[in-house]
N, C-alpha and C positions, 0 to 999 in steps of 0.2 A: 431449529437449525440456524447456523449460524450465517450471515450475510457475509459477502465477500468483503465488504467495510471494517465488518466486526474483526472477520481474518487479516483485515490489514493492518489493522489497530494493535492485535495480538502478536504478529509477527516484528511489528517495528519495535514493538516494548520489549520481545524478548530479544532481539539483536541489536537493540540500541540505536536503532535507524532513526535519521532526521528525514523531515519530509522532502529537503533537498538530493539525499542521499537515496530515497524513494524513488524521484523523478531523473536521476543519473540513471540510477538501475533498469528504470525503464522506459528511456529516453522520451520521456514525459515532460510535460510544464509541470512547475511548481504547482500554476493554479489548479492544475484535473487534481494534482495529489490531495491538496486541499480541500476540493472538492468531495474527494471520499472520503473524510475526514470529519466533515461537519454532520451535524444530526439529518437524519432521514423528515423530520418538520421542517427544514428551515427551504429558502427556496434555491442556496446554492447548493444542494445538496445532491451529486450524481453518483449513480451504482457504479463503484467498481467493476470493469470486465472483467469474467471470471478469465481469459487466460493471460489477463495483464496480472492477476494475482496469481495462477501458472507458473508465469513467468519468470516472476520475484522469487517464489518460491523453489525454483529451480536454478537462479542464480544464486539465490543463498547456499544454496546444499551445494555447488559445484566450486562458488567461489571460499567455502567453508567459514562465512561470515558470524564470526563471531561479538559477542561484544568484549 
């Protein structure tokens, strides 16, 4: 199964989301967004909250964000 990371990675490539664009959405730092970004080895590496990807995920489908 797939990591909330993985889902996030998944969702920005198929909407064309910038990691800035991430951290607007949900009213994040750049650096958390980065943060879920980076490999699960490295030491900045933090699990995205599942309902901050929720979240996103629910503002894409409302705000009809397309690329």
């Amino acid at each position: 199964m797939a990591t909330t990371n993985q889902k996030l990675i998944k969702l920005m490539s198929k909407h064309g989301l910038t990691l800035q664009q991430v951290a607007d959405l949900l009213y994040v730092s750049l650096d958390a967004v980065k943060s879920w970004r980076v490999r699960e080895s490295t030491t900045r590496h933090n699990p995205m909250p599942k309902a901050f990807l929720e979240l996103l995920q629910i503002k894409l489908i409302e705000t009809k964000w397309y690329r």
